[in-house]
N, C-alpha and C positions, 0 to 999 in steps of 0.2 A: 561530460556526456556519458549517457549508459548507452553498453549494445549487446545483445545477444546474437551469436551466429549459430546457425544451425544446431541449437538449443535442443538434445531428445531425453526425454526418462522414461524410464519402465519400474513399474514396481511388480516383482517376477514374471509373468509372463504379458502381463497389461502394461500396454505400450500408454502411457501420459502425454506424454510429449512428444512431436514429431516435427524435427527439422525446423524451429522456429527461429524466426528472425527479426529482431525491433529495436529499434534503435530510439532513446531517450536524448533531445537535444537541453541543453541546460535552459530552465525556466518554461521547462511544457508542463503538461496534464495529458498526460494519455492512461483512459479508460480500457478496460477488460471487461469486454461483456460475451458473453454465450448459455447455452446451459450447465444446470449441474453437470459435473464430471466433465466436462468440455477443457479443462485443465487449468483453469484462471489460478484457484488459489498454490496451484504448484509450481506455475508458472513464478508466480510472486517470493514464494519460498526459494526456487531456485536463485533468484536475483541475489538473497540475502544468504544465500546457501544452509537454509534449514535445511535446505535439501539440493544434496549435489549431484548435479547435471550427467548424465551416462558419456554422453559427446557434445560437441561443441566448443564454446568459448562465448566465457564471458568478460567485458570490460568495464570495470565503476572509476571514473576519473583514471589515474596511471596503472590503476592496479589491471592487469590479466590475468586468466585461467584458464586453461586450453583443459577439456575433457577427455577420459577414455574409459571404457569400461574394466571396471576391476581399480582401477589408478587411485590410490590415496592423496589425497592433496594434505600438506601440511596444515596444522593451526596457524602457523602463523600467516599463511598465506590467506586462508579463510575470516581468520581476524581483521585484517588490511581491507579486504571487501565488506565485511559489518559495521566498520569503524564511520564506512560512509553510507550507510544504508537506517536508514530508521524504519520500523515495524508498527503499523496498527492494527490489533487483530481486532475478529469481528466481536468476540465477548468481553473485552476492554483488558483482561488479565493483570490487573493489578494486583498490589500485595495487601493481604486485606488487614493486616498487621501494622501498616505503616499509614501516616498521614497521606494530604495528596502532593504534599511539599515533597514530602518524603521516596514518595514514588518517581520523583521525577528526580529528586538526587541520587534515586540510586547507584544507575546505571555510571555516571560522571566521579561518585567517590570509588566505585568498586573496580568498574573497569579501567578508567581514566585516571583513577587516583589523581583527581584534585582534591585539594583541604575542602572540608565542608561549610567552610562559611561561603569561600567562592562559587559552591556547588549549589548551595541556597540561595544566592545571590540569584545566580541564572536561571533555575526551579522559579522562583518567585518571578521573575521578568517573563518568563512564559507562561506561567498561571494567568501573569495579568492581559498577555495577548491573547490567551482563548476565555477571556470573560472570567475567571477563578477566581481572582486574586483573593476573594473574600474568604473563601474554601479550604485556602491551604492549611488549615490546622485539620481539617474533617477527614474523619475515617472516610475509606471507600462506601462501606457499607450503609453509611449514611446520606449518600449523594443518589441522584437520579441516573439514570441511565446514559440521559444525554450529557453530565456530568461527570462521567465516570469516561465514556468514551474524550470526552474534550482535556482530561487529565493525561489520558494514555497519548495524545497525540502533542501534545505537551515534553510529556517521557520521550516520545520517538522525535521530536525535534531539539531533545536535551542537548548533544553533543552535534549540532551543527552537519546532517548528512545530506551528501549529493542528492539524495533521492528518497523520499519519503512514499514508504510503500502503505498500503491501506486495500486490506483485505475485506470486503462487502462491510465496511465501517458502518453502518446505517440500519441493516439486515435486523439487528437482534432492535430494534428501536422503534417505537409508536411515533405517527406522521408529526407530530407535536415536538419531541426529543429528537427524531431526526434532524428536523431544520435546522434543532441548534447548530448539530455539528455541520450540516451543510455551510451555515452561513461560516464557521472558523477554516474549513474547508475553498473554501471560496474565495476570504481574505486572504490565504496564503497563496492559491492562486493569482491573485489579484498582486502580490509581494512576489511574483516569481519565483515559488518554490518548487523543486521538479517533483513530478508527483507520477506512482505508477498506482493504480485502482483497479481493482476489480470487485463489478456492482452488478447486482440483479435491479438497481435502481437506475431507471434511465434518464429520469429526472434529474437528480445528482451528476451522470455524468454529461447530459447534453447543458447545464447550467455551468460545469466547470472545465470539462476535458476539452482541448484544442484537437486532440485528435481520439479515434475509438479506434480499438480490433475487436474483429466479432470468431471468435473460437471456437469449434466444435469439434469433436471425436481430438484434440489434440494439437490441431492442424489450425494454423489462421486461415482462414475462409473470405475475410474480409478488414481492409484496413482504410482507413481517411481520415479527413477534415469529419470532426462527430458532428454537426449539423448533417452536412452533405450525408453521412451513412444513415444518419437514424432520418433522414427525411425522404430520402432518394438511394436506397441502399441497390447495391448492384445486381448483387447475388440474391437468388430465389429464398434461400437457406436464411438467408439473414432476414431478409422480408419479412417469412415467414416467424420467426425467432421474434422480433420486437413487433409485430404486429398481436404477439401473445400477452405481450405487455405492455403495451398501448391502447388496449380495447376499451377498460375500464377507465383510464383517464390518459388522453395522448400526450406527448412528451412537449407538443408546440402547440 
């Protein structure tokens, strides 16, 4: 189980984050939706602490963190929380130097220091769960979009983490190359893998997330069951928010 309590950041005088609270039970999909700057993808960052929390507390399986401001948290305590955490950025940030086999051994020979053959072994068994397998010699550069995202998420499930994060995964991707990753997206929901998102796609999340928060100015505004919010949402603010993006083709 992940949880964040009373989660706040500021970057100098711009408050990000305010008092946020959410709790990940093992085997969910909970969605991040709101506007830009509404805090999604820092919210996300904090979880993995690219970026660390001013106050609060955070928990990834046994590992804690309690916040304060000014407070340096060790590496090794910050390691213990990434160790369980996998990252899917939205531009797929692969190494354009290395195969796609390659990218997904990285992380397990360098950080994990396993032998490389066992590191291939498991690279190769997750290529073949998100559709690659055929791929694994091919430069990034040489792949599709939607290929190149389905590689990275591959990479962030290398090492086996509580919680696979996925930052507007879809965003940089034409409706054609999106699907792919939805649908590998979907099967791993479908396999119980905990999943934390945040999407300007409401497609995506009402197709996959068991639950939505809807975030503005920093602040959750709105949380549930993500049918119930995106079809019956409570709050005016959120209404208003996905009724922006539902105009042009609605979610149901």
């Amino acid at each position: 189980m992940i949880r964040l309590e009373q989660i706040g950041k500021s970057f100098g005088e711009h408050r990000v984050l305010n008092a946020i609270d959410l709790t990940l039970k093992a085997g969910s999909v909970t969605a991040l939706i709101g506007p830009s700057g509404s805090g999604k993808s820092t919210l996300l960052r904090c979880v993995n602490l690219l970026e660390v929390p001013d106050s609060g507390a955070l928990s990834v399986g046994e590992a804690r963190i309690d916040f304060a401001p000014g407070q340096r948290i060790a590496q090794a305590r910050i390691a213990a929380v990434r160790r369980q955490t996998g990252m899917v950025f939205q531009n797929f940030q692969l190494f354009p130097h290395m195969s796609a086999i390659e990218n997904v051994m990285e992380g397990l020979v360098t950080v994990l220091g396993w032998e490389r053959a066992r590191a291939r072994e498991r690279a190769a068994s997750l290529l073949e769960k998100v559709g690659l397998a055929a791929k694994a010699d091919a430069w990034p550069g040489t792949l599709s979009g939607g290929q190149q995202q389905r590689v990275a998420i591959a990479r962030a499930l290398a090492p086996s983490p509580q919680v696979l994060l996925c930052d507007e995964p879809t965003s940089a991707l034409d409706p054609e190359l999106s699907a792919e990753v939805v649908d590998v997206l979907k099967r791993l929901a479908d396999e119980g893998t905990t999943m934390l998102m945040a999407t300007h796609d409401l497609r995506l999340a009402a197709s996959i997330a068991h639950d939505a928060v809807f975030l503005k100015d920093g602040a959750v505004v709105e949380s549930g069951a993500s049918r119930e919010l995106f079809s019956r949402p409570r709050d005016a603010r959120t209404a208003r928010f996905i009724s922006t993006l539902t105009q042009a083709a609605p979610v149901f």
